[in-house]
C-alpha positions in Angstrom: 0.0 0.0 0.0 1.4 3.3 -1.1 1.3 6.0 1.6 1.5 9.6 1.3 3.9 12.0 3.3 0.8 14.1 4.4 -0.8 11.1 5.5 2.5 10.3 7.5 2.6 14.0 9.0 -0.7 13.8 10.5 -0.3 10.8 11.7 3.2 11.8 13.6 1.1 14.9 14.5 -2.3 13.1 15.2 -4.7 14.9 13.0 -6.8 13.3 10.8 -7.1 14.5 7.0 -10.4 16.3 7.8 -9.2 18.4 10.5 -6.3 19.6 8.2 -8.5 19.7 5.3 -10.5 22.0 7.2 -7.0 24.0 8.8 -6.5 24.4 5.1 -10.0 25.8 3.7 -10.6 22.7 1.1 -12.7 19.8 1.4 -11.0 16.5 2.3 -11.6 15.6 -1.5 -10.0 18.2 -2.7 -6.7 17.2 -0.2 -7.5 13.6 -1.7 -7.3 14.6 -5.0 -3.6 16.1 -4.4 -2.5 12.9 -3.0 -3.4 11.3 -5.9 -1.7 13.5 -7.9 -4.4 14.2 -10.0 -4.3 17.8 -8.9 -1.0 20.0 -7.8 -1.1 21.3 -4.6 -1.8 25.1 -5.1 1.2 26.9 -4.0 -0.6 28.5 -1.4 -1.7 25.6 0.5 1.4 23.9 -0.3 3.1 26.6 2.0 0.3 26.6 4.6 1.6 23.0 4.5 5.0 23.4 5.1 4.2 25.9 7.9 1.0 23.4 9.8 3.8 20.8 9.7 6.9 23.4 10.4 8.7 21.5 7.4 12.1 22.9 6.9 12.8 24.8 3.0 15.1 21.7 2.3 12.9 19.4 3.0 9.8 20.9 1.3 9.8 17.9 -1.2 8.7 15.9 1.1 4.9 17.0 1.0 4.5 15.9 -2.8 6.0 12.2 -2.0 3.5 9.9 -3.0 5.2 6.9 -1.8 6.7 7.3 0.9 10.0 5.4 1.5 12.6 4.7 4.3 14.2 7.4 4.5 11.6 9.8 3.9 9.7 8.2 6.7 12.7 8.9 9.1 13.0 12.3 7.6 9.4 13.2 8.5 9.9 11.4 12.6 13.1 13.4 12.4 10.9 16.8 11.7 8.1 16.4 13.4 10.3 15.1 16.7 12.8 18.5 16.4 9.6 20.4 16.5 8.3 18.3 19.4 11.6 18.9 21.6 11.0 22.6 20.4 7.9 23.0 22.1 9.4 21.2 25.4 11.9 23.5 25.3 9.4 26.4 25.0 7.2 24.6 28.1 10.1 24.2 29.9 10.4 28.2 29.6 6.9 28.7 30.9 6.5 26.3 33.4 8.9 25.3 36.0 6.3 23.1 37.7 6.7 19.5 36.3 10.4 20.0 35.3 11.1 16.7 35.9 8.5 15.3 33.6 9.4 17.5 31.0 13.3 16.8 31.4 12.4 13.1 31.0 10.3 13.6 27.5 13.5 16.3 26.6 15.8 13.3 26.9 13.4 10.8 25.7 13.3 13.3 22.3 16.9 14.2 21.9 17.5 10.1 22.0 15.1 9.5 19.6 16.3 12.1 17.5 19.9 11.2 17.4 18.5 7.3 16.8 16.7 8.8 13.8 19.2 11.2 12.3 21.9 7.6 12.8 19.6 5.8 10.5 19.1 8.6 7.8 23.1 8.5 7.3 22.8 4.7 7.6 19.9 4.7 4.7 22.0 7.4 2.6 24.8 5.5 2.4 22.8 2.1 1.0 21.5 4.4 -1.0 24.7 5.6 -2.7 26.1 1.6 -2.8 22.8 0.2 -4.6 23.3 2.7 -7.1 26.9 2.2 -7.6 26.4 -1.5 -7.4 23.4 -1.3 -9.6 25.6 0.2 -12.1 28.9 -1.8 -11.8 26.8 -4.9 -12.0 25.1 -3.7 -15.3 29.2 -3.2 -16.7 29.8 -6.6 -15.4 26.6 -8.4 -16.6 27.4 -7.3 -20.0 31.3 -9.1 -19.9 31.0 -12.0 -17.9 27.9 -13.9 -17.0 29.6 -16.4 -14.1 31.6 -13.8 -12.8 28.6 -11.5 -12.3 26.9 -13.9 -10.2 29.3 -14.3 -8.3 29.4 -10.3 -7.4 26.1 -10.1 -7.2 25.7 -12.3 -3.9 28.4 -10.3 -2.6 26.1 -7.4 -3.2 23.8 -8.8 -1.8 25.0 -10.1 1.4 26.2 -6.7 1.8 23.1 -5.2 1.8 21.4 -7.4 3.9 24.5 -6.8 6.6 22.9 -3.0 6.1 19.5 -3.9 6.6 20.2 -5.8 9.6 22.5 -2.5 10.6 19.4 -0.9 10.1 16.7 -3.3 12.6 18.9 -2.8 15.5 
């Protein structure tokens, strides 16, 4: 099942698609119909996007993602989690009453986040070796049919060494 970043944000923010349709001023066909990609997202809603979900300039290409990979899924948890610690931060401020429960979701956050931002490097990197595998293999596959075989369970054991890098 395909899943759409916007779907992913609400979740991690826990709004439904009604309540931001309605945040946004459309109905939640319209918002389904951008999903979809039948429609573009006007640009004005696309930035009353990125500001409902505080979603960083660089990372604006995120809304548009249809489906939703790996990485982009630990790029939104990392957003929405860096906004999170933000507002603790700003609670923290304003209230000195219930410090200590406050410190222990602060910590709680910044583990997360360094968790998260350890398996976007982690999911860059396989990135970068499937493509350079992907092509190397293709140069091999056209030379040597045995020998690519043989490199291409290499390949493959090494990504699944990543993958299991990844689950722990």
């Amino acid at each position: 099942m395909m899943t759409h970043a916007i779907d992913l944000f609400c979740v991690m923010r826990k709004e439904t698609i009604e309540k931001l349709a309605e945040r946004l001023g459309v109905t939640s066909c319209q918002l389904e119909s951008w999903k979809a990609g039948i429609e573009e997202i006007p640009t004005r809603h696309f930035d009353n996007l990125k500001t409902i979900f505080r979603i960083p300039d660089e990372k604006e290409y995120l809304i548009e993602r249809t489906n939703v990979t790996v990485l982009d899924q630990a790029e939104i948890s990392l957003i929405c989690y860096k906004d999170y610690i933000e507002s603790l931060q700003q609670e923290r401020v304003k209230n000195s009453q219930g410090a200590s429960a406050l410190s222990r979701a602060f910590r709680q956050c910044e583990t997360a986040i360094s968790s998260i931002e350890k398996q976007i490097r982690i999911l860059k990197q396989k990135e970068k070796m499937e493509s350079i595998f992907d092509e190397r293999m293709f140069r091999l596959a056209c030379l040597n049919e045995e020998e690519f075989r043989k490199r291409e369970i290499i390949v493959d054991r090494l990504i699944d060494k990543l993958d299991d890098t990844l689950s722990l």
